[in-house]
C-alpha positions as CSV (number, residue, x, y, z in Angstrom):
1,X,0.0,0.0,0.0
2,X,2.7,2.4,1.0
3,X,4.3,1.9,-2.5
4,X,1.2,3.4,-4.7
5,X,0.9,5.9,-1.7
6,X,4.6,7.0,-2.6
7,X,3.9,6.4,-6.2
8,X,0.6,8.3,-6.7
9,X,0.3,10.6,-3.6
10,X,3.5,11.3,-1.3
11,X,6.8,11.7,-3.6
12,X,5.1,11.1,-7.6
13,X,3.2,13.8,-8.4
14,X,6.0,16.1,-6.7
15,X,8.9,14.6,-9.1
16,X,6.7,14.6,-11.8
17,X,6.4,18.1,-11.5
18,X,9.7,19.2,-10.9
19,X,11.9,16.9,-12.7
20,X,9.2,16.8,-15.7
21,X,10.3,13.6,-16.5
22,X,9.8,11.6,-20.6
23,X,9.0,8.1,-21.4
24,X,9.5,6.3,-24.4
25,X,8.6,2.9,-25.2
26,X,6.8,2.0,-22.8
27,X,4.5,-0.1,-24.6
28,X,7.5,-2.8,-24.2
29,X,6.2,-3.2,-20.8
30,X,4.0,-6.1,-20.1
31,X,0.8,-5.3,-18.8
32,X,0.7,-8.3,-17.0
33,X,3.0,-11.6,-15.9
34,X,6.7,-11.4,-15.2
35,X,9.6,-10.1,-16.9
36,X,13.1,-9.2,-16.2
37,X,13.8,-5.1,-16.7
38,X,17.4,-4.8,-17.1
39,X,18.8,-1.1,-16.8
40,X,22.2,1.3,-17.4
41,X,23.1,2.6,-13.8
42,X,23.8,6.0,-13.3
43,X,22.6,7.3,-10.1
44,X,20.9,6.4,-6.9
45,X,17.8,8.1,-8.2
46,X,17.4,5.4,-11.2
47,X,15.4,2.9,-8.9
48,X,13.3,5.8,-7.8
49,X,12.4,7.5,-11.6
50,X,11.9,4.3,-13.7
51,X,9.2,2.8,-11.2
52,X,7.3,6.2,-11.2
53,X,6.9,6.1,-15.2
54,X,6.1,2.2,-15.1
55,X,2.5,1.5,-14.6
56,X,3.2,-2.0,-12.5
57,X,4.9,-2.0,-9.2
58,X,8.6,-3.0,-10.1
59,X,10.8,-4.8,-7.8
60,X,14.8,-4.2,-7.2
61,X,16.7,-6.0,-5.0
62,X,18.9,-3.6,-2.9
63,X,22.1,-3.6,-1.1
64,X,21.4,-4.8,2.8
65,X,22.7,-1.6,4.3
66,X,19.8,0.6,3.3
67,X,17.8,-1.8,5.8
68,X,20.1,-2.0,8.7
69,X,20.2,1.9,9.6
70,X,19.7,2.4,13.0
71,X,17.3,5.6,14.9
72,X,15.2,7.5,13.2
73,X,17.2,7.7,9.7
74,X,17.7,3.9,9.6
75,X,13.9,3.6,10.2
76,X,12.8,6.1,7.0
77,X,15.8,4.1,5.0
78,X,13.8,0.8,5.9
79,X,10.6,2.7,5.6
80,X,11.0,4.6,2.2
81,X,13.3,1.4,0.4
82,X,10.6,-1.4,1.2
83,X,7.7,1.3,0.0
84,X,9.8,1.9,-2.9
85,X,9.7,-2.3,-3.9
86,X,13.3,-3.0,-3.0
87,X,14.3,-6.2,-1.5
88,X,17.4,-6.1,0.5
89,X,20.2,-8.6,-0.2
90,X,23.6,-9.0,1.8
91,X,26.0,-8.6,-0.9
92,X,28.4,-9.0,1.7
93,X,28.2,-12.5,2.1
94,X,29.7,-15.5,0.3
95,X,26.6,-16.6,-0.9
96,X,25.5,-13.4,-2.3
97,X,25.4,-14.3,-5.6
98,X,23.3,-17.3,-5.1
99,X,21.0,-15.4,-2.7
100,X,20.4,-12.9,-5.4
101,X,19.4,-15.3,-8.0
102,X,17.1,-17.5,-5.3
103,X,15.4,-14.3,-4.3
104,X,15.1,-12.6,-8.0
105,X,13.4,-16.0,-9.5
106,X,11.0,-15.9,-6.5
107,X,10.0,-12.6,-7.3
108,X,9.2,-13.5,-11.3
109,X,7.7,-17.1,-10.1
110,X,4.9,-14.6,-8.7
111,X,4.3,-13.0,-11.8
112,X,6.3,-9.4,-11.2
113,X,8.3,-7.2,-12.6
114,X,12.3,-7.2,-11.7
115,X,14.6,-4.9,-11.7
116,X,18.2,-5.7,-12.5
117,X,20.9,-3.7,-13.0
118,X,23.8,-5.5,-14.8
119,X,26.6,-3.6,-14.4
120,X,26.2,-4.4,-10.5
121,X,26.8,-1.1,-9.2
122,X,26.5,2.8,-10.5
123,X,28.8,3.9,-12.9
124,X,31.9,6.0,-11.9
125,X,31.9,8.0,-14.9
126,X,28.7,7.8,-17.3
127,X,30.1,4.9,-19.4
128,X,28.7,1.3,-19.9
129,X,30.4,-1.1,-18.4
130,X,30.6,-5.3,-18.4
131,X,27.3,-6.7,-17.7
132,X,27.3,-9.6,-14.7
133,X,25.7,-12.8,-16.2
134,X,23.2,-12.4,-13.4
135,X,20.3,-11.4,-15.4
136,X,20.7,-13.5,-17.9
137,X,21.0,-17.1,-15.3
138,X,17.9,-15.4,-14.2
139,X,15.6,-14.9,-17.7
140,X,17.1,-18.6,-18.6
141,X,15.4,-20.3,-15.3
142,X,12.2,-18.4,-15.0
143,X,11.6,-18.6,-18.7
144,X,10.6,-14.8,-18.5
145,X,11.4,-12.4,-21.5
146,X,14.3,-9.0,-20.3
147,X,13.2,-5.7,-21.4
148,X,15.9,-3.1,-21.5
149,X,15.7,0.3,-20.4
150,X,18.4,3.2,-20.7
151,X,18.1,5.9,-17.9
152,X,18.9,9.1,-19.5
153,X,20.6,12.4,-17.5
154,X,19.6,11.2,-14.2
155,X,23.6,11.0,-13.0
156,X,22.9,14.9,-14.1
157,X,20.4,14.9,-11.5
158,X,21.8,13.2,-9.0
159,X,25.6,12.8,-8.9
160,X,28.0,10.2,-7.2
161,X,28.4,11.6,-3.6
162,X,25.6,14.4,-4.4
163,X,23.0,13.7,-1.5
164,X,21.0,17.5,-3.0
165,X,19.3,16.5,-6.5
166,X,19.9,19.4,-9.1
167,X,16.4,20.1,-11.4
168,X,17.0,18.8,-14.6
169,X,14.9,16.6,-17.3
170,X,15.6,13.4,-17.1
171,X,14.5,10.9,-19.7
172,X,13.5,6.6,-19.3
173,X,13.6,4.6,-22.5
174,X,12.4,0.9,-22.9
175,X,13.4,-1.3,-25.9
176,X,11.7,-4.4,-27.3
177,X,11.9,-7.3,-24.9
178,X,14.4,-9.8,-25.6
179,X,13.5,-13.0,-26.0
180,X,16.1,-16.1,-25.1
181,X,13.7,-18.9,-25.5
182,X,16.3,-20.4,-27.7
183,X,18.5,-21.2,-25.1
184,X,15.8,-23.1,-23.0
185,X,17.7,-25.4,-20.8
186,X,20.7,-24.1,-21.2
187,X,21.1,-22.3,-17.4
188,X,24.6,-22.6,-16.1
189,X,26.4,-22.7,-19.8
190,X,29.0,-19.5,-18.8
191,X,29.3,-19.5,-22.8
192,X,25.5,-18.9,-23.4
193,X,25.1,-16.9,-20.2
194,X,27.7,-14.6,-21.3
195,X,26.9,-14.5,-25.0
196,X,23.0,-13.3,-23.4
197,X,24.6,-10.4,-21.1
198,X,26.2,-9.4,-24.1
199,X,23.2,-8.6,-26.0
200,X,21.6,-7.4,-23.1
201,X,24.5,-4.6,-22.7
202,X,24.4,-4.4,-26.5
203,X,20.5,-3.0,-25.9
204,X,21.5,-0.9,-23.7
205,X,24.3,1.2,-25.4
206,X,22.3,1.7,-28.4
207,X,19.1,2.7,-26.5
208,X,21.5,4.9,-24.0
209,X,23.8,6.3,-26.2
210,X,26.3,5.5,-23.5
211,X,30.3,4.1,-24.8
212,X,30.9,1.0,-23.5
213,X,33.4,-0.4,-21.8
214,X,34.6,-3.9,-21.4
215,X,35.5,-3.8,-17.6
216,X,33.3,-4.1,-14.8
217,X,32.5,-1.1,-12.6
218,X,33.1,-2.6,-9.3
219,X,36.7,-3.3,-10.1
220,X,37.4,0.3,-12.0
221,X,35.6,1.9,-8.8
222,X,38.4,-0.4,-6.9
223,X,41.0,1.2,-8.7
224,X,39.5,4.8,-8.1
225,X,39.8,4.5,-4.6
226,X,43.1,3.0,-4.6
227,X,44.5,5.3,-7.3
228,X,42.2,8.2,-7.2
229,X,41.9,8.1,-10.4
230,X,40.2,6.1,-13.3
231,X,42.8,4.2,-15.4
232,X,40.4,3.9,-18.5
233,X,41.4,4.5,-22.4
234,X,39.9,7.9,-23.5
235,X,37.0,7.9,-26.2
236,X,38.5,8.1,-28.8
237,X,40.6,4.7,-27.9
238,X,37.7,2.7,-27.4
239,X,37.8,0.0,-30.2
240,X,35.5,-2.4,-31.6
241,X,37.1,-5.4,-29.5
242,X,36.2,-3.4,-26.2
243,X,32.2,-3.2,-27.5
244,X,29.6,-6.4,-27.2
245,X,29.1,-7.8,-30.1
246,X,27.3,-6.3,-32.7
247,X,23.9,-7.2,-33.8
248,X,21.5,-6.0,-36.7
249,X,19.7,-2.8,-36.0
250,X,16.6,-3.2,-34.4
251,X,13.3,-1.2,-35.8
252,X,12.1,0.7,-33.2
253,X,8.0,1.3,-32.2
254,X,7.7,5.2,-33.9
């Protein structure tokens, strides 16, 4: 109940209204069963703008910490992430991984939207980065379809280490969902897994407009802290060999 309050009352008619944010596509969301949304990951304020433009509840599952807080700020954490439709997960743990996956498929075995995002943590510096086969051991053993969706300016908004939001447009834009069908059974092949995340990542870059780079974020944001600064080839160096692989274009919905 809290999360339509927060949605349609308390905190979505206010962002609506200053942040004026766009939608597109957003006839690629299922009106009903379950589904796999797969985003880009610019800012904390992604898992609170793309559930305001989505007509279904959509589910993330959320670092631990946001649910451990103690006094009164630990209680609105708990308070605003579960109204929000995050589920926390100790990524902390060993078993992380596999209590990510056990508590994602529960969520699409009821039917709901999920919300992934496959770079496994925000970007450092607006680029792409290397997709965590994750998602796609997810989509293969639910059977459920991933629909990507780029987030657009909202690291504009809200910054790394930026707690005050700055008004700004920000833009959220679904492609076609992807089907995998074709690798039915095929959960646990690392080849077919990867080859997936791939095209997921692929989805995203063209629907983002982001570059793309073939590292993944937690370990550049590893480097930043131990080097203070990010050891990354410019632009311009970018090559093919660093991109997912390419695939035709994909008409889009006018």
């Amino acid at each position: 109940m809290f999360y339509w309050l927060l949605k349609y009352a308390l905190l979505g008619p206010w962002l609506r209204l200053i942040f004026r944010p766009y939608v597109e596509g957003e006839e690629h969301v299922p009106a009903k069963g379950a589904a796999i949304i797969a985003s880009n990951h610019l800012s904390f304020s992604d898992s609170i703008f793309m559930p305001l433009l989505v007509r279904r509840r959509v589910t993330f599952l959320a670092k631990q910490e946001y649910f451990t807080g103690r006094g009164f700020k630990g209680w609105f954490s708990r308070a605003f992430m579960s109204g929000a439709g995050q589920v926390p997960i100790d990524r902390s743990s060993g078993s992380a991984a596999k209590a990510a996956l056990e508590t994602g498929k529960r969520i699409l075995d009821e039917g709901r939207l999920l919300g992934i995002y496959p770079e496994g943590t925000r970007s450092p510096d607006g680029r792409l980065y290397r997709g965590k086969t994750g998602v796609a051991r997810m989509a293969l053993e639910a059977g459920v379809p991933v629909i990507p969706v780029a987030m657009i300016d909202t690291d504009k908004v809200q910054p790394i280490g930026k707690r005050i939001p700055r008004i700004r447009r920000i833009g959220v834009r679904f492609g076609p969902p992807l089907d995998f069908s074709r690798y039915e059974g095929l959960a646990g092949d690392r080849f077919v897994e990867r080859s997936m995340t791939d095209e997921i990542m692929y989805e995203l870059m063209v629907l983002s407009g982001q570059e793309y780079v073939d590292l993944y974020a937690a370990k550049v944001k590893a480097q930043i802290a131990a080097d203070g600064e990010i050891g990354l080839p410019d632009a311009a160096e970018v090559t093919d060999a660093d991109r997912p692989p390419a695939r035709a274009p994909i008409e889009r919905a006018s």
